[in-house]
C-alpha positions as CSV (number, residue, x, y, z in Angstrom):
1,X,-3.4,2.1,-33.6
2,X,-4.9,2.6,-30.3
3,X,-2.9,2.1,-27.3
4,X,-4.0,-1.2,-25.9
5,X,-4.1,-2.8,-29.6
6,X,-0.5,-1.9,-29.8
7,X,0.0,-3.1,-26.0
8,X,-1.2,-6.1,-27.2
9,X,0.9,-6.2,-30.6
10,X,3.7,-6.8,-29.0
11,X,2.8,-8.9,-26.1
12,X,2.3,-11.6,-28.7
13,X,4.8,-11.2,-30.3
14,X,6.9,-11.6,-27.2
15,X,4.9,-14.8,-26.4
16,X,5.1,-16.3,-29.3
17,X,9.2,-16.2,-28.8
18,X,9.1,-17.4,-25.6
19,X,6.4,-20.3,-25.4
20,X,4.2,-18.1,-23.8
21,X,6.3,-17.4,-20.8
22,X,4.2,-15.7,-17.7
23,X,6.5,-13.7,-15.2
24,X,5.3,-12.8,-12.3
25,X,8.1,-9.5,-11.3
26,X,9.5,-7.2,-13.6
27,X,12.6,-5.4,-12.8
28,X,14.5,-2.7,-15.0
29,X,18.1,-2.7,-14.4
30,X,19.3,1.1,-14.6
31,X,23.4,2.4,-15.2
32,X,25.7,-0.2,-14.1
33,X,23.2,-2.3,-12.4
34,X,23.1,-5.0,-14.8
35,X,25.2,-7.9,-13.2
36,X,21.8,-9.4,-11.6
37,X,20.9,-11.1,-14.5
38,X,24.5,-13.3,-13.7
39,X,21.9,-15.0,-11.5
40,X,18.9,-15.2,-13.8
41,X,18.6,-18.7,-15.0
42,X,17.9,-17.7,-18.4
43,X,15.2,-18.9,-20.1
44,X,14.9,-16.4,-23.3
45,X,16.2,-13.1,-24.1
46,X,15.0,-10.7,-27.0
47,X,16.7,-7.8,-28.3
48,X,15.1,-4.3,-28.0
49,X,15.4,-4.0,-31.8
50,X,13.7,-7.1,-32.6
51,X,10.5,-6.5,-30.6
52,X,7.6,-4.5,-32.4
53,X,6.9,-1.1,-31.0
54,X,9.8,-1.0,-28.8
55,X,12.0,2.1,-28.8
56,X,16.0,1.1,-28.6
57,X,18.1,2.0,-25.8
58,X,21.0,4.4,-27.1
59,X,23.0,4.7,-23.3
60,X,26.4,3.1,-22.6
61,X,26.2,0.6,-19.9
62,X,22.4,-0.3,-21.1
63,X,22.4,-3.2,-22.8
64,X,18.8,-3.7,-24.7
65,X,17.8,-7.1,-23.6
66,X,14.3,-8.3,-22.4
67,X,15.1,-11.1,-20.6
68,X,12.4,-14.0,-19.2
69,X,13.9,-16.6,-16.4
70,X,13.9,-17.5,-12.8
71,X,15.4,-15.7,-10.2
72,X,15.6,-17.4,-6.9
73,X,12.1,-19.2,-7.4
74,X,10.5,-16.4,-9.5
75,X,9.6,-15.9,-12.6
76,X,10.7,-12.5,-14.3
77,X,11.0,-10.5,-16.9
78,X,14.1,-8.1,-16.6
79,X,15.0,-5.5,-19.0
80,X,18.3,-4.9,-18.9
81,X,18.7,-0.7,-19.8
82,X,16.2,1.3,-19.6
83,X,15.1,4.2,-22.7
84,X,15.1,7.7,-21.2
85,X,13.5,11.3,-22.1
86,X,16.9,13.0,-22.9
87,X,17.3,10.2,-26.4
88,X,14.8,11.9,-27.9
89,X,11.8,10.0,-26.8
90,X,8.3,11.4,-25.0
91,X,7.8,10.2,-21.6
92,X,4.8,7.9,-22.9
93,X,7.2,6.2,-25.4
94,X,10.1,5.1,-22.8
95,X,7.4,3.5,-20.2
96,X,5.6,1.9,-23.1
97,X,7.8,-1.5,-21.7
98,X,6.2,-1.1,-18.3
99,X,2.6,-1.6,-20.1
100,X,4.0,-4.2,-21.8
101,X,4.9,-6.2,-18.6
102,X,2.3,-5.4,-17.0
103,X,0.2,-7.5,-19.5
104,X,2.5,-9.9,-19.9
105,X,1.4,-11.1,-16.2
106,X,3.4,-9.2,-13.7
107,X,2.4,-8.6,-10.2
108,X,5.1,-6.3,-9.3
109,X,7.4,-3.8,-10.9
110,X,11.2,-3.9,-9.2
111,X,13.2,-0.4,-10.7
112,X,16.9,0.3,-10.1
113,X,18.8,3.3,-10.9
114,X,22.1,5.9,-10.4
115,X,21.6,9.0,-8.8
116,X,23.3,11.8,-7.6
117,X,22.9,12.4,-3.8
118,X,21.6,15.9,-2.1
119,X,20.8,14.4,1.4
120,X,24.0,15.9,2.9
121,X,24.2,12.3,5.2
122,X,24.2,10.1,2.0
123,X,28.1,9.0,0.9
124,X,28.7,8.2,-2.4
125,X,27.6,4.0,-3.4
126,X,24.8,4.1,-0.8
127,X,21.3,2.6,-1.4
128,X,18.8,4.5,-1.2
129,X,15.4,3.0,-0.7
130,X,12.7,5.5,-3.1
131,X,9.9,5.9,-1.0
132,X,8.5,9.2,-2.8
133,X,9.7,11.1,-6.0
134,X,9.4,15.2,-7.5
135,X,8.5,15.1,-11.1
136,X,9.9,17.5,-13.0
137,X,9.9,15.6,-16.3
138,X,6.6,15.6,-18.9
139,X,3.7,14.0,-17.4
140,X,3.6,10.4,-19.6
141,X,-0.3,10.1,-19.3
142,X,-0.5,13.4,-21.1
143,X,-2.9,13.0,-24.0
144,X,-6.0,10.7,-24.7
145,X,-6.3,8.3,-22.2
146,X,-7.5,4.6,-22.6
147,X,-10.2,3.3,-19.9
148,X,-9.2,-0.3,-20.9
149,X,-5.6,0.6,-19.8
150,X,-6.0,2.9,-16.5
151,X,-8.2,5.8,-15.4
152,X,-7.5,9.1,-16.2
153,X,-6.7,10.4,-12.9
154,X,-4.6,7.8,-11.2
155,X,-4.6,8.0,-7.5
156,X,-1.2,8.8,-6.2
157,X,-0.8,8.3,-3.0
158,X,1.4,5.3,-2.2
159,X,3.5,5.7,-5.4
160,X,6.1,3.3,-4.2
161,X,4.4,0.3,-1.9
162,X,5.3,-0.1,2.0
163,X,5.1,-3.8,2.1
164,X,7.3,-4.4,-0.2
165,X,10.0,-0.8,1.5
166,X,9.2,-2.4,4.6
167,X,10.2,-5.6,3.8
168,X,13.6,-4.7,2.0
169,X,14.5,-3.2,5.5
170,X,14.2,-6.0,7.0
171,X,16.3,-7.8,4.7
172,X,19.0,-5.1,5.0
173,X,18.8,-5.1,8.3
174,X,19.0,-9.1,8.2
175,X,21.9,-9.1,5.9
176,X,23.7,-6.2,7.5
177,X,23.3,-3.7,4.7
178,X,23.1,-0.1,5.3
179,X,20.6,1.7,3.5
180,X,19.0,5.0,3.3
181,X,15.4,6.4,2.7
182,X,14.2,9.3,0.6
183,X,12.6,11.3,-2.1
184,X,13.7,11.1,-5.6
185,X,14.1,13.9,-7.7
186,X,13.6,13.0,-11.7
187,X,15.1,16.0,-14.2
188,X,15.1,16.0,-18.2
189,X,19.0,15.4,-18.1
190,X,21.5,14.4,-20.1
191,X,23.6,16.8,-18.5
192,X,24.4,16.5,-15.2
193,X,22.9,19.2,-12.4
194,X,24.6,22.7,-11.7
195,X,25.6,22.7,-8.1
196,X,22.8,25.4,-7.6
197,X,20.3,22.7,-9.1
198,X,21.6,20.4,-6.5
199,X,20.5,22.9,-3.7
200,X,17.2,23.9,-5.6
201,X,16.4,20.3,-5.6
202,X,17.1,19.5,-1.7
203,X,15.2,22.9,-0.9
204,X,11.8,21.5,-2.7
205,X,12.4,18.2,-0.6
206,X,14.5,16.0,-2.9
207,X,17.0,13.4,-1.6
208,X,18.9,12.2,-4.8
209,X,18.4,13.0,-8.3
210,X,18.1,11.3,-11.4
211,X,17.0,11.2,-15.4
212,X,15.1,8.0,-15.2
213,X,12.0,5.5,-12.9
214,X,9.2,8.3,-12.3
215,X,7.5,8.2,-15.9
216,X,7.7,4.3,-15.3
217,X,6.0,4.5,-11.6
218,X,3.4,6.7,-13.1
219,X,2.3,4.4,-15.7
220,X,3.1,1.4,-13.2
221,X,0.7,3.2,-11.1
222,X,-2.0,4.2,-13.4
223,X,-2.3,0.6,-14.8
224,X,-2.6,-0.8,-11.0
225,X,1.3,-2.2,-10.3
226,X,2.9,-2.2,-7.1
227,X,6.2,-0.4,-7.4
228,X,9.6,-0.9,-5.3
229,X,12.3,1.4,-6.3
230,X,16.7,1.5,-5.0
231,X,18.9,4.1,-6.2
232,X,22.3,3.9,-5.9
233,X,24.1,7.4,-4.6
234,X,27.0,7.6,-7.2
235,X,28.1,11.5,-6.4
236,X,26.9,14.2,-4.5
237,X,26.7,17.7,-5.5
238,X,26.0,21.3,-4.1
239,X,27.2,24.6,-3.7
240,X,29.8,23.7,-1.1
241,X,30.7,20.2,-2.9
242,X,31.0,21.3,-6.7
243,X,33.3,18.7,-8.6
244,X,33.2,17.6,-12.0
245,X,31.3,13.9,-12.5
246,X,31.6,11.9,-15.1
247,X,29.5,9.1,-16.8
248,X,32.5,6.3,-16.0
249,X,32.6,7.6,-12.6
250,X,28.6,6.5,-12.5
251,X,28.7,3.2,-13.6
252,X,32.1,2.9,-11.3
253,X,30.4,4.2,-8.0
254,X,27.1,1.8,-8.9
255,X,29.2,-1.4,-9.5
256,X,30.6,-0.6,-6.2
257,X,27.0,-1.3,-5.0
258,X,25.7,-3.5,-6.8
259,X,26.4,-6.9,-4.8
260,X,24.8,-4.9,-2.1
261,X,21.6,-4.4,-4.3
262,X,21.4,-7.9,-5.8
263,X,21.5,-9.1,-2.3
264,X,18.3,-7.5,-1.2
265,X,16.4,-8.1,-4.5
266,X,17.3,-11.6,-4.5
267,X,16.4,-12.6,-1.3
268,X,13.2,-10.4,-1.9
269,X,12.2,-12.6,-4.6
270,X,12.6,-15.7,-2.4
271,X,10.2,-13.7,0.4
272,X,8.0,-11.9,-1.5
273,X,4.9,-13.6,-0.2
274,X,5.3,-11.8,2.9
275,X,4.0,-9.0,0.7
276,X,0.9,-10.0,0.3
277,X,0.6,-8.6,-3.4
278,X,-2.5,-10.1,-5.3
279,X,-2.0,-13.7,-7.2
280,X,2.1,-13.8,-6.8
């Protein structure tokens, strides 16, 4: 089956469980992130394992829920845990979702995620605001490509959109929260960076570093979405700070900012025409 035909497989199949619900953000909810949907008015949720061509999340803390509702005035589609490379699946598998969304009607893609911090001025349950990120993880748009989806080179120069960074500071800034700015680094994972990784990583220009988001801006990107990406710093590593981390320890450190994080994405969505994306 050709990639489009399969794209749009499953996005009836989706409709037809949800009366043909149009959301207008997605957001994926990474590692211990998942308490924003406590302010979802729920409309419909679908389990990962139910929806064709869907791969099924196989990480502790992700739950495997698509779920379509209203979050302070907008309509989304949230899914709550994410599928990553280290499970097994190719890059062009995981950010199959983010296709899936995209024709589904969003106008924007919101990601989240847990990181480990190499910015030697970030403390541990900071947000970070993504406003670049280092690939180092197979390219999803390797292979045939589909005109109907996305070009074949996608232009990549504004991989994470400045209305909607620019924005979120001023919300932070409104609401008193500090956050920081950088360049995320994505690695294969699953197990966690040596402390000489950590200093490889800061020397090529990375900030934080994570297993997850940059296969899903890619395709976000090559199929024409605006992006806006947090991380949340949940441990910091290097040569001089070598300590053991721990999975638990994560999810812990992200909970820690999580009220932080739902703050700014909510009130986002109840200002995000002063974005200026197309048809939201």
């Amino acid at each position: 089956m050709l990639e489009l035909e399969k794209i749009l497989e499953t996005v009836e199949f989706i409709s037809s469980k949800t009366n043909h619900f149009k959301p207008e953000v997605g957001i994926v909810l990474g590692s211990g992130l998942g308490g924003l949907t406590k302010d979802i008015d729920i409309q419909y949720s679908i389990r990962y394992e139910d929806i064709p061509n869907f791969p099924v999340s196989t990480v502790k803390g992700h739950e495997g829920n698509l779920v379509f509702g209203t979050l302070c005035g907008r309509k989304v589609v949230v899914m709550q845990g994410r599928f990553h490379y280290y499970e097994g699946y190719s890059t062009s598998t995981i950010t199959f979702p983010i296709r899936v969304m995209k024709h589904l009607g969003i106008k924007l893609l919101v990601l989240s995620n847990a990181s480990g911090g190499i910015n030697r001025t970030f403390r541990v349950s900071d947000i970070m605001i993504i406003t670049d990120h280092i690939n180092l993880l197979p390219n999803p748009l390797i292979g045939p490509n589909d005109d109907r989806i996305g070009p074949r080179f996608p232009e990549m120069s504004e991989p994470y959109n400045r209305k909607a960074i620019a924005l979120a500071d001023k919300i932070a800034g409104e609401l008193g929260i500090r956050v920081q700015h950088g360049v995320y680094v994505a690695d294969t994972g699953p197990s966690y960076e040596t402390p000489s990784e950590y200093n490889y990583y800061g020397i090529i220009g990375g900030d934080c570093v994570g297993m997850s988001t940059v296969p899903e801006v890619i395709v976000a990107r090559h199929c024409g979405l605006p992006v806006f990406a947090m991380s949340v710093i949940t441990d910091l590593g290097g040569k001089d700070l070598a300590c053991e981390v721990t999975h638990e320890e994560v999810i812990n450190a992200a909970n820690v900012a999580e009220p932080k994080m739902s703050a700014i994405l909510k009130e986002m969505m109840r200002r995000i025409d002063e974005m200026e994306l197309e048809s939201l």
